[in-house]
N, C-alpha and C positions, 0 to 999 in steps of 0.2 A: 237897903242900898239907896244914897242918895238920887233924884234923876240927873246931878251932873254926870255920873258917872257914864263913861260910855259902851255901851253893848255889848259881849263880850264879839268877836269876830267871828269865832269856830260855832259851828252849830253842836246842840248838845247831843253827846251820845245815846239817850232816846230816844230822839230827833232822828238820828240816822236808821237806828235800828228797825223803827215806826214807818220812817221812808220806805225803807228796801221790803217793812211787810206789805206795804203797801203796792209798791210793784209788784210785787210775786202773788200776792192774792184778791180774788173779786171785791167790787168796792161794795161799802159796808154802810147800812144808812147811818144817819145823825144820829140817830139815839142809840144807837150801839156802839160808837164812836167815841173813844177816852177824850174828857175833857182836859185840853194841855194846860196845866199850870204855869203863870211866869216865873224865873227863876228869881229867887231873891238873892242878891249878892250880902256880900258883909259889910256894915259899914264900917268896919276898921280896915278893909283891902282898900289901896288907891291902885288906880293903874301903874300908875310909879311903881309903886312896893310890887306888884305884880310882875311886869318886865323886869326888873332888876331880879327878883328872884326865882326865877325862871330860866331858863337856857335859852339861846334862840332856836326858835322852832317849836320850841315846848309847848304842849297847852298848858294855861293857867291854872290854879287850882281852884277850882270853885266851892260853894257850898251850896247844895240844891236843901233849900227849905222847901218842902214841901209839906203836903197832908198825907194821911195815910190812903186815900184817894187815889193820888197822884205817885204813892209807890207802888200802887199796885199793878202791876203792863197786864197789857192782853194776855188770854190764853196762846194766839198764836205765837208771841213771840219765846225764844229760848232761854231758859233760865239756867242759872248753877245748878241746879237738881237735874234737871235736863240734861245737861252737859257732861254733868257728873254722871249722872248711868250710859247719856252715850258712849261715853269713856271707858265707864265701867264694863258696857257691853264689848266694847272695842279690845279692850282687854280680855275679856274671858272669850271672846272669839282667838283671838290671837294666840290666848293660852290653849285653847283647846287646836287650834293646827301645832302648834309646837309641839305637845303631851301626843296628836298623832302621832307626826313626825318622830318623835322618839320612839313612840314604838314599833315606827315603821324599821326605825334605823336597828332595835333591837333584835325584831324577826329576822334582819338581814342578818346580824351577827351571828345570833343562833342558827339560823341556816347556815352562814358559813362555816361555826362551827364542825355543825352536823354532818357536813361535805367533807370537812377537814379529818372529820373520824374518820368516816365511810373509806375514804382514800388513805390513810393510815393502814386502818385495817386490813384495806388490801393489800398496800405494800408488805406487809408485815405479815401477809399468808404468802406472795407470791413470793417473798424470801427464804420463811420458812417451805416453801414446797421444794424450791431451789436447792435448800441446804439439805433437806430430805433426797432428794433426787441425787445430788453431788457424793453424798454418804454414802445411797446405796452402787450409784455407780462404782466406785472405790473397793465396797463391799465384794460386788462381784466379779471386780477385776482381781484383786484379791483373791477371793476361792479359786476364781477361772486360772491364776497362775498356780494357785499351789497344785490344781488337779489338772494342770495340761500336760502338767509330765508323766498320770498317771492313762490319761486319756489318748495322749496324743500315738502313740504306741499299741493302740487297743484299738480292736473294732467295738461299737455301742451295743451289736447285738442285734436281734435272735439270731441275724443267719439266714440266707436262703440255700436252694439248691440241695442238692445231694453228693456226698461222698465217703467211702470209704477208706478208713485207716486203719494199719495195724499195727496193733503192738505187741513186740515180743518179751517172752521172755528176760527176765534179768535186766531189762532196759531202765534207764534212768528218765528221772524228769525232765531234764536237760534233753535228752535224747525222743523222748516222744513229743515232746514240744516242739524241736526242730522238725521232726517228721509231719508236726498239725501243719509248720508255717508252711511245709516244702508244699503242703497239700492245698495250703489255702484256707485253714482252718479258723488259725487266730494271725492275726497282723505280725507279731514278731515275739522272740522267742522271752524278750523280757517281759514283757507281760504276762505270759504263760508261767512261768518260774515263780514270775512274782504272785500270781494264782496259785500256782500249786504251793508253796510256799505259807499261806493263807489258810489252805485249807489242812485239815491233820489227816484227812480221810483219803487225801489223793496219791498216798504210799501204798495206797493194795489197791488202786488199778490191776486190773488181771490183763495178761494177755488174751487175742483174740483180735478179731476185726471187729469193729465201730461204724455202725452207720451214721453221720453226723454232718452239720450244715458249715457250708461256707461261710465268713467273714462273721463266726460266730464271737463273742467278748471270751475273752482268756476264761475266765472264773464260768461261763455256761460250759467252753468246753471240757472244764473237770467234771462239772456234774453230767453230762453227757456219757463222760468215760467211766466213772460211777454208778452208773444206770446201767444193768445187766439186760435192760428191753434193747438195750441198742448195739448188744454185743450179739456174734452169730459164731457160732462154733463148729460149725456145720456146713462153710463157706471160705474158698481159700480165696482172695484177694492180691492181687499183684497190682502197683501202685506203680506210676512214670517214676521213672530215676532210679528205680531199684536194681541191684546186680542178681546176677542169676542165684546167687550163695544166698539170698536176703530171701527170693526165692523158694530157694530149697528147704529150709528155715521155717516160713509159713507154712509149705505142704505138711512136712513133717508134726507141728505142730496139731494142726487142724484135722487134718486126716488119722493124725496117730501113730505114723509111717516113722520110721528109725532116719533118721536125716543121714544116712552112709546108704541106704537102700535108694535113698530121692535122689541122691547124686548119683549113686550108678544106673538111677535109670536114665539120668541125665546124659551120662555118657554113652547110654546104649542108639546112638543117632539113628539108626536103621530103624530099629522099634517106635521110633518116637515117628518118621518118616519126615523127620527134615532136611531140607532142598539141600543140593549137594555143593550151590555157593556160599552158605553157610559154614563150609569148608570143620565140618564138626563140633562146632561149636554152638552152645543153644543161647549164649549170649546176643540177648538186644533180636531175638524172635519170642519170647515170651511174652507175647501181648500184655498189658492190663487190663483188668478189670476184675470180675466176679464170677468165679466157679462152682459151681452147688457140689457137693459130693454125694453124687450118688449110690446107692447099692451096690455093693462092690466094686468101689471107685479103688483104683490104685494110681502109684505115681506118677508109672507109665501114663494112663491113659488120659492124668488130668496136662500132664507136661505136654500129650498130643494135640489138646483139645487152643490147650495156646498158642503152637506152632501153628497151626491151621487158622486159625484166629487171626496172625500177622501175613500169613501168604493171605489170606481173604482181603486185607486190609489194603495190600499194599499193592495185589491187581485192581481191588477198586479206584487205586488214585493211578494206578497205570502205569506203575514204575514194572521195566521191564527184569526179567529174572537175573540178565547178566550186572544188572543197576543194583538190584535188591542190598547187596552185605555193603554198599557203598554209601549208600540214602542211607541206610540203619547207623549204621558209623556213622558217618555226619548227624543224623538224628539222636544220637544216645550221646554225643557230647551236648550237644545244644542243651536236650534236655537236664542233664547236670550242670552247667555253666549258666545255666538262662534263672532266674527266678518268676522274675514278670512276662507273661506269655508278649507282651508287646516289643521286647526285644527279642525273641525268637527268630523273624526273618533278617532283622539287622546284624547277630551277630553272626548266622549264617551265610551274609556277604562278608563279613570279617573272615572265615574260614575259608570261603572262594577266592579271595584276594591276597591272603599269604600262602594256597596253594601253587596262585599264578606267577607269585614273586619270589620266583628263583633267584634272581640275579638283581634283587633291590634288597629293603633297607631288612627284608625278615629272614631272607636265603631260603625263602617254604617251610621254616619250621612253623607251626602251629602255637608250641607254646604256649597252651592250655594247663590250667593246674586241675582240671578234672582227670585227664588223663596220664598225669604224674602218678597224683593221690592211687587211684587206680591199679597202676605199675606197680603199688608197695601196699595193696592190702587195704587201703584207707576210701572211706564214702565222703569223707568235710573235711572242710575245716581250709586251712591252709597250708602249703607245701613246704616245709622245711630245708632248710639249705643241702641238711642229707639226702630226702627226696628229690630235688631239684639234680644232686647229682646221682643220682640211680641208676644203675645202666639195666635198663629193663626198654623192651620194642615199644612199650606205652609210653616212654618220656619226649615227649616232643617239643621239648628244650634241647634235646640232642639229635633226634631223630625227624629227617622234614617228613613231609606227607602226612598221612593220616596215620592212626595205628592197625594195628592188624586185626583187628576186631570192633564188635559193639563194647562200649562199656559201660552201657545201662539198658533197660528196656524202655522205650522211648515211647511219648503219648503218640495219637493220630496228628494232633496241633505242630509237632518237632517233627516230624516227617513231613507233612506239608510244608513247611519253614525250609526243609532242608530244599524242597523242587523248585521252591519260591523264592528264592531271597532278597532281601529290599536292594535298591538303587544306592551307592555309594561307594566312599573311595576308603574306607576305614580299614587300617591294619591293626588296632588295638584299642581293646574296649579294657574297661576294669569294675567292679564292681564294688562301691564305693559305699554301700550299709548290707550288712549280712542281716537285716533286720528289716528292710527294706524290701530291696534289693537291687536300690536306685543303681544303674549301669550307666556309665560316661566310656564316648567313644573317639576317637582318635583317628585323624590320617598320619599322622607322625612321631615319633620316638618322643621328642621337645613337650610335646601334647600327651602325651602320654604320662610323662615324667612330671607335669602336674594334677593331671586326675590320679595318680598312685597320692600322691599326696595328700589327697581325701581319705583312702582308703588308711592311712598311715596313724592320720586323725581320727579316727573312727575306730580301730583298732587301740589306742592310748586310751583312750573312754569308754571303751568297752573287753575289758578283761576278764580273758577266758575263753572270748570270741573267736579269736584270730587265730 
């Protein structure tokens, strides 16, 4: 470079670099201190050619001649190798949060995964528990309806309590089955049938008395009746509801006694020593219950042994002698009309208040189908139109007041019933399941004429019954 030439203006870039280490680090003597070279320009640059091919602003280009001296900077200052691993480092820092980072973001997804299972799984048991549960609900609604029609007519069983049944002679299933339900035995007569029915061995039931438990299942009380431990043949038994003929019938039976010898002693009233308002008849004085036969037992003196039984009975409740055939009457229809002892006192005010209604809507007829049935030889069932017109003292369709006799032997429960009767205005009950023996009661004819039509219903669905 010529010395016309003029200085470049900018200072050179290891000039600055030199500066600023300079600032920043303790000062350094002389002899450790790089000897600065002057820069030699080219002598083919002019300043001219310089500015013009330049930009304004630009720095010049130069050409640093130097010695290998003068290329060599300080240790302290920064170099491309330098720079280059800072970078380098800068980078594999940078790499390594990012590669965390990804596997930070990985564990999350795989956790969320795993979360996502877990909650699946459960839905997908709490559905299936659901559709298990929905099934078996279904299930047992199901069974429950096919066997409520078997059930619901049945009692479950064993039975409490005690009581005695007879059966006689020549009797049907039909017929001892009505006599379990009259007793209490099993719930209703279809169930029983459909027991007996079931079993092949319940056609040679023997007659005898049965000792056997209330609200026993249909099907225990065939095996009951099947079981000779619970038959007594040595015991005559008279049962509420039964007529004196039903009676005469078991002594005969059980005793051995010729059933024409039991009725005449039946008629011998003097021998027997019953009360003379009894007016000779042993009807509805034959207590129930349980007579032993002992050692020269005869008819006579079992037929005394129950007369005396009902007078015991009915000065403990206080009915007076001239009351006695009046309270029995009233007592021996209840007992046949009533099934559930809890209608007992109610319909007993129904018999007090068509007595009182001479001149209302009943004229005092009674109008009882027990004491129809009664009049014509019959224990059940329902009155026939020829029955209904029967001219016998016992129809109280024709006849007001009461009948002229007991027409059943009546429990202690129906004689109380008869001293007691419930509060009310009722002239007409009906009895609306023979199975049952659900009773609806009435002040009025209107009212009445729709509870028959319960019974009316019940009799269409039940054939055979009525």
């Amino acid at each position: 470079m010529s010395e016309s030439t003029p200085e470049y203006p900018f200072p050179k870039r290891a000039s600055i670099h030199q500066r600023r280490s300079q600032e920043n680090t303790p000062e350094e003597t002389p002899e450790s201190s790089p000897v600065r070279r002057p820069v030699v320009r080219s002598s083919a640059s002019t300043p001219g050619d310089s500015l013009q091919s330049s930009p304004v602003g630009a720095r010049p280009r130069e050409t640093e001649a130097t010695t290998p001296a003068a290329q060599t900077l300080p240790a302290h200052l920064p170099t491309r190798r330098s720079r280059r691993a800072a970078q380098e480092d800068t980078a594999v820092e940078t790499t390594g949060m990012r590669s965390r980072r990804l596997e930070q973001e990985r564990r999350l997804v795989r956790k969320r995964k795993r979360r996502r299972a877990i909650r699946t799984f459960f839905v997908l048991l709490l559905t299936l528990a659901l559709i298990s549960g929905g099934a078996y609900f279904a299930y047992t609604q199901l069974r429950g309806s096919s066997s409520s029609s078997t059930t619901a007519d049945d009692y479950p069983g064993p039975g409490s309590g005690q009581v005695v049944v007879t059966v006689y002679d020549g009797e049907s299933g039909q017929q001892i089955g009505q006599r379990l339900v009259d007793a209490g035995v099993v719930k209703s007569l279809t169930a029983f049938i459909r027991a007996f029915d079931a079993n092949k061995a319940a056609v040679s039931i023997r007659p005898g008395s049965y000792t056997l438990k209330k609200e026993m299942s249909a099907s225990g009380a065939i095996a009951a009746l099947l079981d000779d431990a619970n038959r007594s043949d040595n015991t005559v038994t008279v049962t509420p509801g039964q007529t004196k003929d039903q009676v005469a019938e078991q002594i005969s039976m059980v005793a051995n006694i010729p059933l024409d010898q039991v009725k005449s002693a039946m008629a011998d009233t003097a021998a027997l020593g019953l009360p003379a308002e009894a007016n000779g008849n042993v009807e509805g004085w034959l207590a129930p219950g349980s007579y032993e036969l002992a050692e020269g037992a005869t008819a006579t003196s079992l037929i005394s042994q129950m007369i005396t039984r009902t007078t015991q009975r009915l000065d403990g409740l206080g009915v007076a002698a001239a009351d006695r055939e009046k309270i029995l009457t009233k007592a021996s229809i209840l007992e046949r009309e009533v099934r559930n002892t809890e209608y007992l006192p109610m319909v007993s005010r129904v018999i007090d208040n068509r007595l009182a209604d001479t001149n209302g809507e009943t004229h005092g007829l009674l109008q009882m189908d027990s004491t129809v049935l009664y009049g014509v030889g019959k224990t059940g069932g329902i009155p026939t139109a020829d029955d209904l017109a029967a001219e016998n003292p016992y129809n109280t369709y024709r006849n007001p007041g009461l009948p002229p006799s007991p027409i059943s032997q009546p429990s202690t429960e129906a004689i109380e019933a008869a001293l007691h009767p419930a509060e009310g205005n009722w002239l007409y009950f009906v009895t609306v399941n023979l199975d049952t023996g659900e009773t609806l009661f009435a002040a009025t004819h209107d009212e009445q004429t729709q509870n028959t039509k319960r019974l009316e219903e019940y009799c269409s669905t039940h054939q055979g019954k009525c």
